[in-house]
PDB file of N, H, CA, C and O in Angstrom:
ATOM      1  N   UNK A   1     121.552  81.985  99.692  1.00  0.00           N
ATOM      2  CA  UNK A   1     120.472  81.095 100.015  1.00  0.00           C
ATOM      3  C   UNK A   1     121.082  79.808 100.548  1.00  0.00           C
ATOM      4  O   UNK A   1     122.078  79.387  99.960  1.00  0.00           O
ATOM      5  N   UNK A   2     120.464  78.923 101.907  1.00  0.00           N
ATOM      6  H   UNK A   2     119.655  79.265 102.385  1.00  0.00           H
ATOM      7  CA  UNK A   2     121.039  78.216 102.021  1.00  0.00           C
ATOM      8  C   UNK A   2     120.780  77.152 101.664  1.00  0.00           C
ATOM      9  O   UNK A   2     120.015  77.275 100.707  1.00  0.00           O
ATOM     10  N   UNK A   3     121.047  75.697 101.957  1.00  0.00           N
ATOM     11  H   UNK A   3     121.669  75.596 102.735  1.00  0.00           H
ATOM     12  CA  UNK A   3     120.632  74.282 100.877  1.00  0.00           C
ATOM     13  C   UNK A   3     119.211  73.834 101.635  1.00  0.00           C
ATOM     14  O   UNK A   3     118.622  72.894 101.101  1.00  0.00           O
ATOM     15  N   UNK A   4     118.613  74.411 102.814  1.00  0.00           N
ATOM     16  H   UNK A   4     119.092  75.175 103.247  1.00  0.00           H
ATOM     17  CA  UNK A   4     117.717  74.233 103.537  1.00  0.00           C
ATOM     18  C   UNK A   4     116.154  73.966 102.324  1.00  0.00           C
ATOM     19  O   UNK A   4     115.723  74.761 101.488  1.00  0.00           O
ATOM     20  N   UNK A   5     115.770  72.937 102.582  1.00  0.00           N
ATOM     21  H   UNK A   5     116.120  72.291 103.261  1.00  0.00           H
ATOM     22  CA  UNK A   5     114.610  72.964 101.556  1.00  0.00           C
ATOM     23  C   UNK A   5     113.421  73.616 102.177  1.00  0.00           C
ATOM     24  O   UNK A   5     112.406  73.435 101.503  1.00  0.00           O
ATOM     25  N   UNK A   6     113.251  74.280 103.196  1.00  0.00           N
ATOM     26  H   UNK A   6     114.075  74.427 103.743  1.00  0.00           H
ATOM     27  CA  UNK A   6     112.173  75.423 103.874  1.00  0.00           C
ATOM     28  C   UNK A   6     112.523  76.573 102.689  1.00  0.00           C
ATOM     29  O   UNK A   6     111.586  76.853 101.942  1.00  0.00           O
ATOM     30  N   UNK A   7     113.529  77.106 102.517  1.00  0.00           N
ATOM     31  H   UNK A   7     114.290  76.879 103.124  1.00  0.00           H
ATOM     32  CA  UNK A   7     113.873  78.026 102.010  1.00  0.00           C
ATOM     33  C   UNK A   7     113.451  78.241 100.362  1.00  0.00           C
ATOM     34  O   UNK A   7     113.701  77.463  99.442  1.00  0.00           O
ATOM     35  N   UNK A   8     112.735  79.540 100.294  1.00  0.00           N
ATOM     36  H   UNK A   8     112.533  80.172 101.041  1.00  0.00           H
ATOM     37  CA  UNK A   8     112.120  79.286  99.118  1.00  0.00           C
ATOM     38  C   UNK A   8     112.720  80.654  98.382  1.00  0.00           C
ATOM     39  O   UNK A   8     112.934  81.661  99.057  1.00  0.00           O
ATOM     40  N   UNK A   9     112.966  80.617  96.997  1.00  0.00           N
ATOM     41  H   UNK A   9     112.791  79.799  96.449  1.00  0.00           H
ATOM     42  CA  UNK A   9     113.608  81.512  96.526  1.00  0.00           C
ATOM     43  C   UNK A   9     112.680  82.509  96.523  1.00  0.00           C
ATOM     44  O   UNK A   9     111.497  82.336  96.814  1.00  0.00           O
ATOM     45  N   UNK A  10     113.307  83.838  96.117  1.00  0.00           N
ATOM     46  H   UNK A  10     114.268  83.979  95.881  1.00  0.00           H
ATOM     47  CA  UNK A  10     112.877  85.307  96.063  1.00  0.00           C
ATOM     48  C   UNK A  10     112.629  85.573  94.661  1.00  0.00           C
ATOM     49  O   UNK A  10     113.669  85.524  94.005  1.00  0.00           O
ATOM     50  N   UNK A  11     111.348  85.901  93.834  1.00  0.00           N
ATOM     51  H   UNK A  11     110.503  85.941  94.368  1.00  0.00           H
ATOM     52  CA  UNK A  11     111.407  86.417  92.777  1.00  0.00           C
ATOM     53  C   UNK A  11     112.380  87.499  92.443  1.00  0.00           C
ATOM     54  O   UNK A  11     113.013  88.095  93.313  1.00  0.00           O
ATOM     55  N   UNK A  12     112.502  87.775  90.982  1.00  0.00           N
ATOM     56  H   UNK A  12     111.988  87.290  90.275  1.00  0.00           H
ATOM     57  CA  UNK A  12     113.846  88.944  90.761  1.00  0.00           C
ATOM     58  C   UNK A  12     112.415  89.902  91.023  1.00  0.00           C
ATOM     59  O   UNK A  12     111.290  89.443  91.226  1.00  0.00           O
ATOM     60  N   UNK A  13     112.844  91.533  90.949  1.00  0.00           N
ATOM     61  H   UNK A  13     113.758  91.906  90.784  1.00  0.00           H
ATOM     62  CA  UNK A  13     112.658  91.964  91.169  1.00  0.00           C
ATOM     63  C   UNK A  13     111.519  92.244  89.643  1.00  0.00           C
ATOM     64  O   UNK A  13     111.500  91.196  88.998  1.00  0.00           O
ATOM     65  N   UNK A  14     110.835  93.094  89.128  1.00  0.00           N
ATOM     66  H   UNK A  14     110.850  93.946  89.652  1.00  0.00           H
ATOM     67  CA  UNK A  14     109.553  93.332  88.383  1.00  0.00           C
ATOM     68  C   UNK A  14     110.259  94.487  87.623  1.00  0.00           C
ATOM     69  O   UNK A  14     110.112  95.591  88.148  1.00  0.00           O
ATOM     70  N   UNK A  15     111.222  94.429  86.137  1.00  0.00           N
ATOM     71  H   UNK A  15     111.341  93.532  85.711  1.00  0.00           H
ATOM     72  CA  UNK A  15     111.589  95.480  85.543  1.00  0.00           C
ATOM     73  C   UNK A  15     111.294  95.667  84.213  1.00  0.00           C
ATOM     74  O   UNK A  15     112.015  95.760  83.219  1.00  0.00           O
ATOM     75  N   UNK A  16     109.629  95.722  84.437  1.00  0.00           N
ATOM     76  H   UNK A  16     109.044  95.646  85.244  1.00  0.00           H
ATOM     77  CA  UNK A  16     108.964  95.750  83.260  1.00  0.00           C
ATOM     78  C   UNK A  16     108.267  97.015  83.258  1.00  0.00           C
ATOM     79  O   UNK A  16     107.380  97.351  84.042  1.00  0.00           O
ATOM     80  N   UNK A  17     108.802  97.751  82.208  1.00  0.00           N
ATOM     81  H   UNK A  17     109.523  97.478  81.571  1.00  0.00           H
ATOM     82  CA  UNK A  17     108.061  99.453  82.444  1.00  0.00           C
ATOM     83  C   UNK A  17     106.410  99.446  82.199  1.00  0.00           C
ATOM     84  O   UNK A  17     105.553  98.830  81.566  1.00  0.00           O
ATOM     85  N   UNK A  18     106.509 100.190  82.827  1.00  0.00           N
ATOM     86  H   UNK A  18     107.206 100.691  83.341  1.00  0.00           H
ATOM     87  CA  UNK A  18     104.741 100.810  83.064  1.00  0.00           C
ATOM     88  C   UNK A  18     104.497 102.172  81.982  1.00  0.00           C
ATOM     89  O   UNK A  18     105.377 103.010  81.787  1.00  0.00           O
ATOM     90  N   UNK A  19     103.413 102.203  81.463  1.00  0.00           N
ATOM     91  H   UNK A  19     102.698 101.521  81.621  1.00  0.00           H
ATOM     92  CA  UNK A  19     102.761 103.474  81.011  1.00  0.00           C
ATOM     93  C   UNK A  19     102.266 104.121  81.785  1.00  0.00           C
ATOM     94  O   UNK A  19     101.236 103.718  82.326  1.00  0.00           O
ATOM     95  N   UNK A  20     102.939 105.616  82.185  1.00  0.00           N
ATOM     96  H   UNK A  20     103.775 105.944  81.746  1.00  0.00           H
ATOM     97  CA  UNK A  20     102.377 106.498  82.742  1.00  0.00           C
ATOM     98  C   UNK A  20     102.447 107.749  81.935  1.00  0.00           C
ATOM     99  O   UNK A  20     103.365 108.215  81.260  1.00  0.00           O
ATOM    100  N   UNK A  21     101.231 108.174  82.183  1.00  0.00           N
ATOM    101  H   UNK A  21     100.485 107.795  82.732  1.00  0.00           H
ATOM    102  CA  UNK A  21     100.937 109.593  81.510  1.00  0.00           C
ATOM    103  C   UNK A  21     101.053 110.909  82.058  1.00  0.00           C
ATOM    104  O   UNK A  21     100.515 111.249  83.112  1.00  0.00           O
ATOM    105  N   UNK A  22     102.100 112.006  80.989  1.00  0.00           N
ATOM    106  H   UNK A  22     102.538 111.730  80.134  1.00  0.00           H
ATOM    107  CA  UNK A  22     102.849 113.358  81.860  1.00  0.00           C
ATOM    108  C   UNK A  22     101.615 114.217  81.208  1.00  0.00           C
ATOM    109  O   UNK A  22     101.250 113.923  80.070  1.00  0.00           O
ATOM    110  N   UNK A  23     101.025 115.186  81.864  1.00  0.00           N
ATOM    111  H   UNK A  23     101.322 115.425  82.788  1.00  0.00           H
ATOM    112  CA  UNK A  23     100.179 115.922  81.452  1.00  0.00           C
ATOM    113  C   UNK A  23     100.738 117.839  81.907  1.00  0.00           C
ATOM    114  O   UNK A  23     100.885 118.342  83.021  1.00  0.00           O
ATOM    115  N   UNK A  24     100.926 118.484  80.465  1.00  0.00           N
ATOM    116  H   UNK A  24     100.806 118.075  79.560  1.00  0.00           H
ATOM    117  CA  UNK A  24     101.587 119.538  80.942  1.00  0.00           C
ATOM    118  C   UNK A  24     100.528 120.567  81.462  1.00  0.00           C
ATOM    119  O   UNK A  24      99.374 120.415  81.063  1.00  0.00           O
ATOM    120  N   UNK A  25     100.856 121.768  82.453  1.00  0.00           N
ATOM    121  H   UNK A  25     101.794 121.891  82.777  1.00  0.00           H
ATOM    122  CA  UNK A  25      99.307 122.032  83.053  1.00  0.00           C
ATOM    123  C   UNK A  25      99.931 123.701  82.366  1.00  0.00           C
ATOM    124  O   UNK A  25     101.108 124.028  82.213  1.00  0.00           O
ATOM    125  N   UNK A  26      98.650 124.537  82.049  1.00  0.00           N
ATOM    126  H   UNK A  26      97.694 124.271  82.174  1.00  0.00           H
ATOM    127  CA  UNK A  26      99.178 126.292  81.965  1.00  0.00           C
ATOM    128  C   UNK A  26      98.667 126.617  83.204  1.00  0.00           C
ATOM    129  O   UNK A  26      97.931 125.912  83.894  1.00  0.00           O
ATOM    130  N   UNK A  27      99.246 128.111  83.544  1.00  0.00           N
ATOM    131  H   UNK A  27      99.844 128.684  82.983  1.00  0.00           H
ATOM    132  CA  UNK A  27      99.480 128.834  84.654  1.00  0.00           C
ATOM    133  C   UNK A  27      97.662 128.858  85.588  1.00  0.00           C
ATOM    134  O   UNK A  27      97.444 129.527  86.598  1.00  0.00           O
ATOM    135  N   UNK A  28      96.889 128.188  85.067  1.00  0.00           N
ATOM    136  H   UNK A  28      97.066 127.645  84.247  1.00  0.00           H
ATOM    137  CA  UNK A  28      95.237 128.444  85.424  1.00  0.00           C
ATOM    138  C   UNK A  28      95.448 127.000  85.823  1.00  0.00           C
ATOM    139  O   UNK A  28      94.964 126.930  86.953  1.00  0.00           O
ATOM    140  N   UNK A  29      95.903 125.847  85.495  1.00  0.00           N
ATOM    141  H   UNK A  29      96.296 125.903  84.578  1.00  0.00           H
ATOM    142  CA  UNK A  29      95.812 124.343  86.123  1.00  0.00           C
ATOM    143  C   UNK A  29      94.906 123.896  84.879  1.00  0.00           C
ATOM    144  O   UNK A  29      94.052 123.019  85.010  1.00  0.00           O
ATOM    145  N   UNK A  30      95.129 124.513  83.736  1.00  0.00           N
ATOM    146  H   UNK A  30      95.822 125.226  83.630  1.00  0.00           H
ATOM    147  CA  UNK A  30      94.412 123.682  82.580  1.00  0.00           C
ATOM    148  C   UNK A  30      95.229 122.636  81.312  1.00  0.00           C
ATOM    149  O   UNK A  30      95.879 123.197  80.431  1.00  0.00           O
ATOM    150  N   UNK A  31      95.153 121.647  81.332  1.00  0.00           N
ATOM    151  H   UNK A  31      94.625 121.191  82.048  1.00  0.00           H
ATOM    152  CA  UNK A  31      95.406 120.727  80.343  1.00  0.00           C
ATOM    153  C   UNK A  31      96.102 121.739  78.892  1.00  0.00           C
ATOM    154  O   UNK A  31      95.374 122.355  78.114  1.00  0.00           O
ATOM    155  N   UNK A  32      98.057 121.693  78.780  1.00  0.00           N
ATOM    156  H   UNK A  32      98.648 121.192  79.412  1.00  0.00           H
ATOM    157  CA  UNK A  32      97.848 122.089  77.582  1.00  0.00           C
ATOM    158  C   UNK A  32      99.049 121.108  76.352  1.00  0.00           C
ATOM    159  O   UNK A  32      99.455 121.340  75.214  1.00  0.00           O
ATOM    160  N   UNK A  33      99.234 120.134  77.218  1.00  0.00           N
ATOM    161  H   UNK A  33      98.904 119.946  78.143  1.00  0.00           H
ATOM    162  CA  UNK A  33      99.782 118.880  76.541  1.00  0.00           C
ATOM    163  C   UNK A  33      99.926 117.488  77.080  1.00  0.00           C
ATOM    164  O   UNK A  33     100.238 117.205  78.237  1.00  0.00           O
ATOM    165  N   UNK A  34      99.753 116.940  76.443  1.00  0.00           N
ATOM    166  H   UNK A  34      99.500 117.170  75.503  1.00  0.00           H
ATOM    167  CA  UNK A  34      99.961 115.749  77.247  1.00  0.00           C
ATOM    168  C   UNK A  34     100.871 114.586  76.840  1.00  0.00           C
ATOM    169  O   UNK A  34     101.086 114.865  75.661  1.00  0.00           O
ATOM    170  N   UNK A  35     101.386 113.710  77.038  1.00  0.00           N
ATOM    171  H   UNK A  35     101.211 113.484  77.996  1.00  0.00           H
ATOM    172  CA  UNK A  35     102.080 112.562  76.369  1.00  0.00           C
ATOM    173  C   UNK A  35     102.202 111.251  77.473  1.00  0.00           C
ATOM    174  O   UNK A  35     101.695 111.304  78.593  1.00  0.00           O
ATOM    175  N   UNK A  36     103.181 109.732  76.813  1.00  0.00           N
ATOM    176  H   UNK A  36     103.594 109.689  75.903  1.00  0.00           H
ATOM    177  CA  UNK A  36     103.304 108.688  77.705  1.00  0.00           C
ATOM    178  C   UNK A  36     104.844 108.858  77.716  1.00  0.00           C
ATOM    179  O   UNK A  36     105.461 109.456  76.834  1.00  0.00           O
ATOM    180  N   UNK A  37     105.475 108.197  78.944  1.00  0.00           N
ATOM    181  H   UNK A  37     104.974 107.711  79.660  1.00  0.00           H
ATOM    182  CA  UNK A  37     106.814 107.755  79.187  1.00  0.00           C
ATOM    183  C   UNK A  37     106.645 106.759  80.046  1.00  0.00           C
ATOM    184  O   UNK A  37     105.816 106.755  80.956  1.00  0.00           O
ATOM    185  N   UNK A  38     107.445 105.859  79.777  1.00  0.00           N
ATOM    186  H   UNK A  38     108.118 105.862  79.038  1.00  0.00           H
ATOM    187  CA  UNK A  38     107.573 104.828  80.035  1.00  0.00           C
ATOM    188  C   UNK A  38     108.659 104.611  81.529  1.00  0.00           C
ATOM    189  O   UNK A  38     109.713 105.239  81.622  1.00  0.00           O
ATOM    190  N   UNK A  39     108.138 103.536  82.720  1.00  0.00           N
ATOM    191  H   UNK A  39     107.282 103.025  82.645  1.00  0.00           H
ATOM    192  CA  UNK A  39     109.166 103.447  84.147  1.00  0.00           C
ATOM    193  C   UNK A  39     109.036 102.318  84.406  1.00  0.00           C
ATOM    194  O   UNK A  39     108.159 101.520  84.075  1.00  0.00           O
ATOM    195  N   UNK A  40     110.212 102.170  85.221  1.00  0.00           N
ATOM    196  H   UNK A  40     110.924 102.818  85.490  1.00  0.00           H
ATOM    197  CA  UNK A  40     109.685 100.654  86.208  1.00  0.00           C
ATOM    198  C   UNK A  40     109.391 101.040  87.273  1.00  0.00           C
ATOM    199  O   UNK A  40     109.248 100.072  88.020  1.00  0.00           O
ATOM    200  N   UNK A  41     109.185 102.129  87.852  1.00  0.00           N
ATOM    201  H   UNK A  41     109.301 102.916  87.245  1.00  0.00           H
ATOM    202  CA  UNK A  41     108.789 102.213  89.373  1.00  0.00           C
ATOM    203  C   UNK A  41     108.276 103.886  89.312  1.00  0.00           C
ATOM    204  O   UNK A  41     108.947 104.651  88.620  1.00  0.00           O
ATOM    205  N   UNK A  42     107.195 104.357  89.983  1.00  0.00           N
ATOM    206  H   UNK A  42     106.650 103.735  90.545  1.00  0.00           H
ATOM    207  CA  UNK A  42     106.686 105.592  90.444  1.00  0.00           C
ATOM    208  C   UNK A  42     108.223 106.711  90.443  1.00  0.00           C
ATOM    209  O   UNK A  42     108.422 107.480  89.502  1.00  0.00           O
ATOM    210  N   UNK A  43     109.157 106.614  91.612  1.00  0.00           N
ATOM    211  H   UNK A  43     108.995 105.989  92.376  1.00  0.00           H
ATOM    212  CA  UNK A  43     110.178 107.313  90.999  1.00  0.00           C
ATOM    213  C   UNK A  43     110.622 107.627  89.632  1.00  0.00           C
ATOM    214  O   UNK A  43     110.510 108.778  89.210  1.00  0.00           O
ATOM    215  N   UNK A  44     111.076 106.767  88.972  1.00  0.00           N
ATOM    216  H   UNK A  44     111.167 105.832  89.314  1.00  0.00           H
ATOM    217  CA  UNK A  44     111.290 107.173  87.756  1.00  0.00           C
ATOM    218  C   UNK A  44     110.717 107.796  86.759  1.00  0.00           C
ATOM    219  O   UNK A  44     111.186 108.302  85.739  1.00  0.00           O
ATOM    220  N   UNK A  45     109.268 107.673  87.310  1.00  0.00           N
ATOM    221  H   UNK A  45     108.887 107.262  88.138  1.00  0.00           H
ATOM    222  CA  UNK A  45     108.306 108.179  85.890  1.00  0.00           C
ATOM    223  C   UNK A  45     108.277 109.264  86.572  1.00  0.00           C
ATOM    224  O   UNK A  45     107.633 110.010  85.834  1.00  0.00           O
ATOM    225  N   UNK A  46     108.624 110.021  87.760  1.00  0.00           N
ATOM    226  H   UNK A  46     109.148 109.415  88.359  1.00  0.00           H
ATOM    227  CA  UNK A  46     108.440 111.538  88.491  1.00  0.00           C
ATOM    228  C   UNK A  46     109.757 112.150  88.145  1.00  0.00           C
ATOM    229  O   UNK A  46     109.790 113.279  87.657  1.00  0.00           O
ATOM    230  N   UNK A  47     110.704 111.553  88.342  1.00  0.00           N
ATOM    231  H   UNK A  47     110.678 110.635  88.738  1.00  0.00           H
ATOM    232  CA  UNK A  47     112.183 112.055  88.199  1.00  0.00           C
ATOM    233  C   UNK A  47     112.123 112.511  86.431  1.00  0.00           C
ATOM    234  O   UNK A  47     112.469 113.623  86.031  1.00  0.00           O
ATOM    235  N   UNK A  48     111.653 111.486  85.602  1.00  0.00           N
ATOM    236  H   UNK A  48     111.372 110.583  85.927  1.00  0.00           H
ATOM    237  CA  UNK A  48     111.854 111.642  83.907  1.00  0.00           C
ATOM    238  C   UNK A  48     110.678 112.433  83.656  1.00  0.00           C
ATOM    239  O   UNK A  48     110.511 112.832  82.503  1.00  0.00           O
ATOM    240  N   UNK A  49     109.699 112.773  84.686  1.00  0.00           N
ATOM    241  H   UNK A  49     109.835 112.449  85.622  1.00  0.00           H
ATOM    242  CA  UNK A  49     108.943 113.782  84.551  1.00  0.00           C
ATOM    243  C   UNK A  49     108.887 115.585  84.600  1.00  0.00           C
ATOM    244  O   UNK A  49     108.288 116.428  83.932  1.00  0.00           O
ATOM    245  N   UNK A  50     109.883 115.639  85.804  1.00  0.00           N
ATOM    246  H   UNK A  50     110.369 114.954  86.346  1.00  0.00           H
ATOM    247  CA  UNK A  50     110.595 116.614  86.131  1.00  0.00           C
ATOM    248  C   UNK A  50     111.214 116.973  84.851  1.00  0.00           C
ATOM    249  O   UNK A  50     111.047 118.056  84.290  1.00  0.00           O
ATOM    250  N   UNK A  51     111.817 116.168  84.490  1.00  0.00           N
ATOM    251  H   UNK A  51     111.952 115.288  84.945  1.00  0.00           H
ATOM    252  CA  UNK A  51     113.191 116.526  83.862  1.00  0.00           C
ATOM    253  C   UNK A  51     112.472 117.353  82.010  1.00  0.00           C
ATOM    254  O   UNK A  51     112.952 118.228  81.290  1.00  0.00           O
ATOM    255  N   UNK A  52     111.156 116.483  81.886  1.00  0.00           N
ATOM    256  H   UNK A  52     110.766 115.772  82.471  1.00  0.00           H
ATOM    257  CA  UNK A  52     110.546 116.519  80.517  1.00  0.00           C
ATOM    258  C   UNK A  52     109.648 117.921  80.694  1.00  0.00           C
ATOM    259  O   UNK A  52     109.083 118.505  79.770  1.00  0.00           O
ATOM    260  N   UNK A  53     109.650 118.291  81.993  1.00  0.00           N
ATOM    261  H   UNK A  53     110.109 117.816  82.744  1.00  0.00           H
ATOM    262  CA  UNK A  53     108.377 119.295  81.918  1.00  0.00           C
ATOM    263  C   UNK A  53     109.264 120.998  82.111  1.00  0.00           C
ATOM    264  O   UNK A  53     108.856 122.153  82.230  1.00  0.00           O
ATOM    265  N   UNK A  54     110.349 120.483  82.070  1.00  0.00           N
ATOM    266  H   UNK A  54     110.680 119.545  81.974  1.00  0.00           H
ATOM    267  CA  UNK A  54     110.874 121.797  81.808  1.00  0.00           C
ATOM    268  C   UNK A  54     110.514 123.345  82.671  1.00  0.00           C
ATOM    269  O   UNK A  54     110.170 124.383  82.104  1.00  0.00           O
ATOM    270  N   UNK A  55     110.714 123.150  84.304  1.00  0.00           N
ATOM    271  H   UNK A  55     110.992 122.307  84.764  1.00  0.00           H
ATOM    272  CA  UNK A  55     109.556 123.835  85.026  1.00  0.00           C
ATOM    273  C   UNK A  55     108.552 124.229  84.783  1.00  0.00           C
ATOM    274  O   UNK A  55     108.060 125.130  85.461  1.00  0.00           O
ATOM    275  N   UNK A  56     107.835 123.615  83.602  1.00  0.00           N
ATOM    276  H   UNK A  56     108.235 122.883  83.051  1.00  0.00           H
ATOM    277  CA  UNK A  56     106.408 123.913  83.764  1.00  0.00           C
ATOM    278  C   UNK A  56     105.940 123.192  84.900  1.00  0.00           C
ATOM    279  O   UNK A  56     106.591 122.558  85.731  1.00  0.00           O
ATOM    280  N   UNK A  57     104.336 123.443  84.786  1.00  0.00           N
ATOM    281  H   UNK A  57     103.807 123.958  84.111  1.00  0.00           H
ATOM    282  CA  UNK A  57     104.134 122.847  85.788  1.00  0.00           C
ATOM    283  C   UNK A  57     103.230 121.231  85.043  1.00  0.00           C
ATOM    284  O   UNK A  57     103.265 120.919  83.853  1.00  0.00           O
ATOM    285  N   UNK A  58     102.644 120.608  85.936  1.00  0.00           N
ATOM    286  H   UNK A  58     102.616 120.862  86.903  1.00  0.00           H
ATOM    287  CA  UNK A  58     102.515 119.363  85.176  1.00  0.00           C
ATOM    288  C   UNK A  58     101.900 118.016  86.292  1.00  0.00           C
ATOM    289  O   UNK A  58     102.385 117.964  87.422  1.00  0.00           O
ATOM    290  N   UNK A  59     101.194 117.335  86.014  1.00  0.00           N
ATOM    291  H   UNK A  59     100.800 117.377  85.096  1.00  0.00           H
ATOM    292  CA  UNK A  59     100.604 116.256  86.776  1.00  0.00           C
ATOM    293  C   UNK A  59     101.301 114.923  86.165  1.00  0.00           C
ATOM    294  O   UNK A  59     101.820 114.973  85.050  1.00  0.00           O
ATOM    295  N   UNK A  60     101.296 113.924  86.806  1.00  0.00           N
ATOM    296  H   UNK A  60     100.874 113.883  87.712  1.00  0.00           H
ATOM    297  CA  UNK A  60     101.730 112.463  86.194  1.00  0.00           C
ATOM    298  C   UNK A  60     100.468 111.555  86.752  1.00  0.00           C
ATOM    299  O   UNK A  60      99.687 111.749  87.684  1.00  0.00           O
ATOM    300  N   UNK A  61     100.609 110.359  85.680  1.00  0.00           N
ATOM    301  H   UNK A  61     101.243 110.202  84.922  1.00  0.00           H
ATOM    302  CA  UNK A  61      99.117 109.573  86.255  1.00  0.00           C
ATOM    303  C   UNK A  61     100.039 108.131  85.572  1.00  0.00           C
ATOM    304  O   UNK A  61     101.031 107.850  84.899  1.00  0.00           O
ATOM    305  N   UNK A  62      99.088 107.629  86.182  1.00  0.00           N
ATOM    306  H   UNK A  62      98.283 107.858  86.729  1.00  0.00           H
ATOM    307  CA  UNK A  62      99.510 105.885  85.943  1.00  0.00           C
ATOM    308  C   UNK A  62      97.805 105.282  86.366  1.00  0.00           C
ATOM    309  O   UNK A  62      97.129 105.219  87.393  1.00  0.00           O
ATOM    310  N   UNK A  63      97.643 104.938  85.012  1.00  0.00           N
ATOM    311  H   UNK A  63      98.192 104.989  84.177  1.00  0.00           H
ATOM    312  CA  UNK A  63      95.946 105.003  84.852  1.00  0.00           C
ATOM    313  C   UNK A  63      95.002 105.809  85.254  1.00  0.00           C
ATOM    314  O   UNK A  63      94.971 106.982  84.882  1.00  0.00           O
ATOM    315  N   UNK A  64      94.265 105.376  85.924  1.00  0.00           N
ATOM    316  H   UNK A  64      94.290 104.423  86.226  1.00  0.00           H
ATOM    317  CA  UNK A  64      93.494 106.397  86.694  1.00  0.00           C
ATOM    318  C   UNK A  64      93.805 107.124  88.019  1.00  0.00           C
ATOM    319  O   UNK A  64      92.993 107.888  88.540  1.00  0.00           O
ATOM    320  N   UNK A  65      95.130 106.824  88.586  1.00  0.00           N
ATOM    321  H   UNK A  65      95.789 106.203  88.163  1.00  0.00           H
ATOM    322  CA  UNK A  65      95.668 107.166  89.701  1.00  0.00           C
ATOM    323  C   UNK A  65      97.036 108.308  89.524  1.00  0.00           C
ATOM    324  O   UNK A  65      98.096 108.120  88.927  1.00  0.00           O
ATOM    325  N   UNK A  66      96.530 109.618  90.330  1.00  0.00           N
ATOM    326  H   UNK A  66      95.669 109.770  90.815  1.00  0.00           H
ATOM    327  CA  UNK A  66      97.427 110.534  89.701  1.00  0.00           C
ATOM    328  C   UNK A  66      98.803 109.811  90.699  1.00  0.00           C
ATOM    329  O   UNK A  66      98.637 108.801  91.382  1.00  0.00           O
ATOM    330  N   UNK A  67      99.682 110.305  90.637  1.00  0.00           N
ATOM    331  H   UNK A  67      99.817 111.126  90.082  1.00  0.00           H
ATOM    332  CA  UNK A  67     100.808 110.945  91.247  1.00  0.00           C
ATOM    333  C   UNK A  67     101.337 111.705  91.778  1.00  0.00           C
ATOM    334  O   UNK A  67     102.149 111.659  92.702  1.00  0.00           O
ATOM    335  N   UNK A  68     100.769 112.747  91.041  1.00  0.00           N
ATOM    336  H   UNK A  68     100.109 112.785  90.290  1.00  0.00           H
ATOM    337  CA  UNK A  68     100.891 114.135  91.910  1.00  0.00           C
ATOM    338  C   UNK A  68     101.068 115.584  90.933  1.00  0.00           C
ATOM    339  O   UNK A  68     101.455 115.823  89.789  1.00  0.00           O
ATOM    340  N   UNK A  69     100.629 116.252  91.914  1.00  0.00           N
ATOM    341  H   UNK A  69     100.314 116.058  92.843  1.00  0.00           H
ATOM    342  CA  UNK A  69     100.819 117.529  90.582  1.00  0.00           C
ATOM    343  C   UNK A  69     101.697 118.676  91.178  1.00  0.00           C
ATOM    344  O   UNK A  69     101.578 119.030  92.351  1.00  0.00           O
ATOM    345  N   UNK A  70     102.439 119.145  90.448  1.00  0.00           N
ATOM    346  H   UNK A  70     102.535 118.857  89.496  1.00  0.00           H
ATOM    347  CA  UNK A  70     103.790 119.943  90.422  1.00  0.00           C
ATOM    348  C   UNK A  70     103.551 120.973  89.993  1.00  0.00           C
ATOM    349  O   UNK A  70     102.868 121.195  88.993  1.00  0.00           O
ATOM    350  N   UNK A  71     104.157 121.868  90.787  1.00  0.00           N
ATOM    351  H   UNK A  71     104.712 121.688  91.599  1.00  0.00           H
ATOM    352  CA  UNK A  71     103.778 123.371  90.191  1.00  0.00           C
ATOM    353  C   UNK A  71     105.506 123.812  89.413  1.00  0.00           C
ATOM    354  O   UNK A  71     106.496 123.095  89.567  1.00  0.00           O
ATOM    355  N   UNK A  72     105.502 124.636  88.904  1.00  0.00           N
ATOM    356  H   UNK A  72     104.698 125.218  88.779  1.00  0.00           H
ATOM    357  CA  UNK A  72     106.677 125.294  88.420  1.00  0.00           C
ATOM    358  C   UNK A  72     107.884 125.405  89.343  1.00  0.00           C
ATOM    359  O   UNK A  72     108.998 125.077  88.935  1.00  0.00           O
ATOM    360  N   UNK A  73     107.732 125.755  90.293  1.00  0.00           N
ATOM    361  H   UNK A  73     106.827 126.021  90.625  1.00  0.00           H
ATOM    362  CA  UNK A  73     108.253 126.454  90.920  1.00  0.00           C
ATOM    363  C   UNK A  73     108.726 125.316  92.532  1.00  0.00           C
ATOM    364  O   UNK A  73     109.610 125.451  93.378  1.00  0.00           O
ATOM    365  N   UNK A  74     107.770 124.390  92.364  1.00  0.00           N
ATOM    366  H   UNK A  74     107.053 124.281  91.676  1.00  0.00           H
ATOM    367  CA  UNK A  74     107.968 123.316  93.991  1.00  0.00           C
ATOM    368  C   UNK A  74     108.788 121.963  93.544  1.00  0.00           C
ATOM    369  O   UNK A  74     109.021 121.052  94.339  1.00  0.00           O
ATOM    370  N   UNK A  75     109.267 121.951  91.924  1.00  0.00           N
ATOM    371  H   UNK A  75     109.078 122.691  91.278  1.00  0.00           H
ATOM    372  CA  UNK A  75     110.310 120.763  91.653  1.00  0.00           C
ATOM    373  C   UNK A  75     111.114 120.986  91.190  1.00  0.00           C
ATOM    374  O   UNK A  75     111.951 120.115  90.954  1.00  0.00           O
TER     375      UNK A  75
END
């Protein structure tokens, strides 16, 4: 940064985790567990989602806004 007083600093970056919710799906696309894990960013709560759902298959949400839903077999 330079000593220029135009120049206005940059907030740090926002590394405060979020609640998002992993919802495990059975082979019909029906609800058969669900739980929270905790991210600081959409990646992470998909990546630690992957990793928790054990190729099942499975949706992620962050409130009312899904993420996306994963089949067994496409992560």
């Amino acid at each position: 940064m330079s000593d220029d007083k135009g120049d206005l600093p940059t907030p740090p970056p926002s590394f405060i985790p979020l609640r998002y919710t992993i919802v495990l799906l059975n082979e019909h696309g029906e609800w058969i567990d669900i739980g929270s894990i905790y991210a600081v960013d959409d990646a992470e709560a998909l990546a630690a989602s992957k990793i928790l759902a054990a190729g099942q298959s499975f949706e992620v949400w962050l409130g009312f806004h899904c993420l996306g839903s994963f089949s067994g077999t496409e992560h």
